[in-house]
C-alpha positions in Angstrom: 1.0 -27.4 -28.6 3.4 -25.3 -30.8 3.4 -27.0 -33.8 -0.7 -26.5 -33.5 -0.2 -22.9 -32.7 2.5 -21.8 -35.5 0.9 -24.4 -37.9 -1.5 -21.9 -39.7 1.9 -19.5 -39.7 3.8 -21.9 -41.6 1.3 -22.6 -44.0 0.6 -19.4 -44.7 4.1 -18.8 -45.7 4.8 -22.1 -47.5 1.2 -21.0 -49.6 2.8 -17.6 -50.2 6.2 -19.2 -51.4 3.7 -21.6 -54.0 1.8 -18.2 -54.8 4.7 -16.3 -55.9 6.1 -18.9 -58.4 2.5 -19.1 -59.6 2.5 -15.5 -59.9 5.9 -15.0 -61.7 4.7 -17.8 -64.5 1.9 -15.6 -64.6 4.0 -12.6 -65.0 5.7 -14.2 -68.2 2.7 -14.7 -69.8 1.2 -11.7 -69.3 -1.7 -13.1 -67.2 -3.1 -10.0 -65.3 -6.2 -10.9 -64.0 -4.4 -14.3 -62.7 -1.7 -12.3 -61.5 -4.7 -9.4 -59.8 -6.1 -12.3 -57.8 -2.6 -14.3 -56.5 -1.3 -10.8 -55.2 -5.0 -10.3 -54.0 -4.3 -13.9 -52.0 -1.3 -12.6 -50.5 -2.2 -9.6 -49.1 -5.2 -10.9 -47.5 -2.8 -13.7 -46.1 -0.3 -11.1 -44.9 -3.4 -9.2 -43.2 -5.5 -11.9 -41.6 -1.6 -13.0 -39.8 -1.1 -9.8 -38.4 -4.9 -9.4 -37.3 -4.4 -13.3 -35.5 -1.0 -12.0 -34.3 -2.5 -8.6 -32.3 -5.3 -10.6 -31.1 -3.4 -12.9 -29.8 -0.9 -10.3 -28.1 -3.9 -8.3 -26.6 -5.2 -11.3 -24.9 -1.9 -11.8 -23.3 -1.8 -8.2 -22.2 -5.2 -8.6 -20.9 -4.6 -11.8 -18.9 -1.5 -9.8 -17.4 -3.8 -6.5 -16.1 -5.8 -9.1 -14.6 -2.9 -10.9 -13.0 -1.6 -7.9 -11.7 -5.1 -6.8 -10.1 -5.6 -9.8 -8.3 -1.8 -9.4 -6.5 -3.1 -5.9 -5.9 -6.0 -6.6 -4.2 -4.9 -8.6 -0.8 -2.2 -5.6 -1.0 -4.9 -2.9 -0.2 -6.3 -5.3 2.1 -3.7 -5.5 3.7 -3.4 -1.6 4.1 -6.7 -1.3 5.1 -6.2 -3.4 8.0 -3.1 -1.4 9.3 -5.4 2.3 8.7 -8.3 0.4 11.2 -5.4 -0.5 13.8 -3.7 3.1 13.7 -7.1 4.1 14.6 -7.2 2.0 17.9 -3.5 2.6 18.7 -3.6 6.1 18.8 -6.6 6.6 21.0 -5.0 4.9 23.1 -1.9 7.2 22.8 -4.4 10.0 23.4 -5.9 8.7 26.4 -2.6 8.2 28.0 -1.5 11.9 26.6 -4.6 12.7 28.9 -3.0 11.5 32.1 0.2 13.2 31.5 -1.0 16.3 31.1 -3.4 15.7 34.3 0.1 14.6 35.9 1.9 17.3 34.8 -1.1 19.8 36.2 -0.6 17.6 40.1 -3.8 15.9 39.8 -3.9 14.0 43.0 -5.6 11.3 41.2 -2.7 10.7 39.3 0.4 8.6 41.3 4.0 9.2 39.8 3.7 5.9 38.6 0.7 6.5 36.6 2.6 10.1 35.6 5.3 8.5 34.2 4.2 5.8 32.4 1.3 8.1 30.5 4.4 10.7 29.5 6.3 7.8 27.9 3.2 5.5 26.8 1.8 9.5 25.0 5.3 9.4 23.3 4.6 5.8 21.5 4.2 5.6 17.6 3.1 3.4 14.9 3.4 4.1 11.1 3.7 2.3 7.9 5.7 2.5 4.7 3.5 1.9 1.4 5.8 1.8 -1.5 3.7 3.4 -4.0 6.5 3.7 -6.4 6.5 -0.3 -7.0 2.8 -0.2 -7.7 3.0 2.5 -10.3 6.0 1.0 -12.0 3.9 -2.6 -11.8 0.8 -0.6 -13.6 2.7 1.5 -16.2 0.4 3.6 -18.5 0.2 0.2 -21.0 -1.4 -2.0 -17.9 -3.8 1.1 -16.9 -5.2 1.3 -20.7 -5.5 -2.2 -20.9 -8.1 -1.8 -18.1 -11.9 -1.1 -20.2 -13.7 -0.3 -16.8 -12.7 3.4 -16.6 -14.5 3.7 -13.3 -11.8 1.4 -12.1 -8.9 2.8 -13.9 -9.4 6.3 -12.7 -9.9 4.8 -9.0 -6.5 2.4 -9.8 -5.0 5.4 -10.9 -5.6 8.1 -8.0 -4.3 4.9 -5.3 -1.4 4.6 -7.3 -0.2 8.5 -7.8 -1.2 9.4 -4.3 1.6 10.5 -1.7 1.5 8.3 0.9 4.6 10.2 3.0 2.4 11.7 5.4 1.5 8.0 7.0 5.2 7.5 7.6 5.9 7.0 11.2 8.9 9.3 10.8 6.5 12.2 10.4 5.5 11.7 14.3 9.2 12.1 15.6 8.2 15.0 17.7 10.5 17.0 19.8 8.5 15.8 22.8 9.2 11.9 22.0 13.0 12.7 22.1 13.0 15.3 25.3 11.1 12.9 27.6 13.7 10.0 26.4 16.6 11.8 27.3 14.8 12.7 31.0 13.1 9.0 31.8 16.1 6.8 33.1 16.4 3.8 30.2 16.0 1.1 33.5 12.0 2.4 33.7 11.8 2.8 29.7 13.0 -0.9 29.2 10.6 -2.3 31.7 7.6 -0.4 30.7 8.1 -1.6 26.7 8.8 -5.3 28.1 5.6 -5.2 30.0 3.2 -2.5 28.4 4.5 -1.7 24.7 3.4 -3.0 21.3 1.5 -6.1 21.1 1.1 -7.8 17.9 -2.5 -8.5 16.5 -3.0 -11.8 14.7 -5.0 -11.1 11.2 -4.9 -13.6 8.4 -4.6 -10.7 5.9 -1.8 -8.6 7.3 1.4 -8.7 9.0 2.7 -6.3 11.1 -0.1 -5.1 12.9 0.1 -3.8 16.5 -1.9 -2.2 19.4 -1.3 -1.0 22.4 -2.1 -2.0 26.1 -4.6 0.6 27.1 -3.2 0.6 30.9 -0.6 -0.4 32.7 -0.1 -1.2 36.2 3.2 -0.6 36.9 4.8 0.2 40.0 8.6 1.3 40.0 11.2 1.5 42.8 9.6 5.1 45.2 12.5 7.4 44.9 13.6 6.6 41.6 10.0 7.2 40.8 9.5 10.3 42.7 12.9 11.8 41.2 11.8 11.1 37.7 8.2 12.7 38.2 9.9 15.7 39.1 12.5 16.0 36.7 9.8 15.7 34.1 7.7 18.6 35.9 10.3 20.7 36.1 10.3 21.2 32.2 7.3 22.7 31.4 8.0 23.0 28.0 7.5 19.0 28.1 3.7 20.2 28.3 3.4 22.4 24.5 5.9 19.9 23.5 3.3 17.0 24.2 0.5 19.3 22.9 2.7 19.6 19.2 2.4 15.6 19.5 -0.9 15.5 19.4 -1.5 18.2 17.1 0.8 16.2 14.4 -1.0 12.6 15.3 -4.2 14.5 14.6 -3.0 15.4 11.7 -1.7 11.8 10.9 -4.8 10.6 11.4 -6.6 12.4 9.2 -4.3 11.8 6.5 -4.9 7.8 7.1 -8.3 8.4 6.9 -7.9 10.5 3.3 -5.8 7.6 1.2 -7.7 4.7 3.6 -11.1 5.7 1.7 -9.6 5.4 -2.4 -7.7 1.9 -0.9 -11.8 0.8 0.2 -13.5 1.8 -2.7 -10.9 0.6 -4.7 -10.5 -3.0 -3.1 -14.8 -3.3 -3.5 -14.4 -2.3 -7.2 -11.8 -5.0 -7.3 -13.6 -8.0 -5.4 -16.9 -7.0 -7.4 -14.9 -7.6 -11.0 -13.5 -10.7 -9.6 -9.9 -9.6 -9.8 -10.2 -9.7 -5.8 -10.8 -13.2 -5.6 -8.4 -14.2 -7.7 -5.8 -15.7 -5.5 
């Protein structure tokens, strides 16, 4: 396969060597015309090899973008999938937050069982790290120009400059997480992780992907319970610490929601040129 590919290469500089011999005989006699046309033969020559030679190179850049789409596109996928779970988990962290608060206000309908495991279950948190920086040093500024759809290059490029920080899980490590921690005895906090925490969903495009239980039916030793149900209503502040909580997953949510919509339209524009399905 190389001597086929560099085979035009070598003739063309063999032909030039022959050319230049022929021209410098030429040259001695004072041939001008013949010498016009054998310079005439090598330019062209030295042109046509440089226009085969950047053709040649753009295709290979090319073929490269295109690699590097279709490795991006089960990426975003894969992204997409943990913005719809977030979704799930933290309405369920909501619904729980409910209970606690009702707990904290002595709803009768609430048992210090129920109290205690909605204040820890409210405090529960699930993020993600996207490492944006990788992608944009994957798709430098040569890869993005060697894209022609600009539709899809301005949509490739506002994925890959955006700030994904804000969907950290770090940014919900609230006060009220920490307080209620340091209050619920680590006996009642171990068994109602084993039993109610994080459960893994199974999805052929992503790892990593959790929910939790939406109740739990715990029942804990009476005065152990009692004692910690009353620990945790004897610090009201617990109650605008929880309400900062959910203020800040609001807020968490809503910045899923703002890169999970680029990700989407980007990952259709991606699966309608084909560069999706390119596994």
């Amino acid at each position: 396969m190389q001597r086929n590919f560099f085979g035009p290469y070598l003739a063309v500089i063999g032909g030039k060597r022959v050319i230049f011999k022929r021209a410098a005989a030429k040259l001695r006699a004072q041939d001008w015309t013949a010498i016009s046309i054998e310079v005439a033969i090598v330019c062209i020559g030295v042109f046509a090899g440089n226009e085969v030679s950047n053709w040649n190179q753009a295709r290979l850049q090319k073929h490269e973008t295109e690699r590097l789409l279709s490795q991006l596109a089960p990426e975003l996928k894969k992204k997409i999938a943990f913005f719809e779970s977030v979704k799930t988990y933290y309405a369920t962290t909501g619904h729980y937050a409910i209970n606690a608060l009702a707990g904290w206000q002595r709803d009768p309908a609430i048992t210090n069982d129920q109290f205690v495991i909605a204040v820890y279950q409210a405090s529960q948190i699930y993020g993600i790290n996207i490492n944006a920086q990788a992608w944009s040093l994957t798709f430098g500024g040569e890869q993005l120009r060697n894209i022609e759809d600009t539709t899809l290059r301005e949509h490739l490029s506002k994925v890959l400059t955006a700030d994904y920080d804000s969907v950290a899980a770090t940014n919900l490590q609230t006060a009220y997480r920490d307080d209620i921690r340091k209050i619920i005895p680590n006996a009642m906090q171990v068994r109602i992780r084993a039993s109610c925490g994080d459960r893994h969903i199974y999805n052929r495009q992503a790892q990593n992907l959790y929910v939790l239980p939406a109740t739990c039916s715990l029942t804990f030793d009476p005065g152990q319970v009692a004692r910690t149900a009353a620990a945790l209503r004897a610090n009201r502040e617990l109650t605008g610490e929880l309400n900062l909580h959910l203020s800040r997953v609001a807020t968490y949510l809503e910045d899923t929601e703002g890169h999970e919509q680029p990700m989407r339209q980007l990952a259709g524009e991606l699966d309608a040129s084909g560069a999706g399905k390119l596994q």
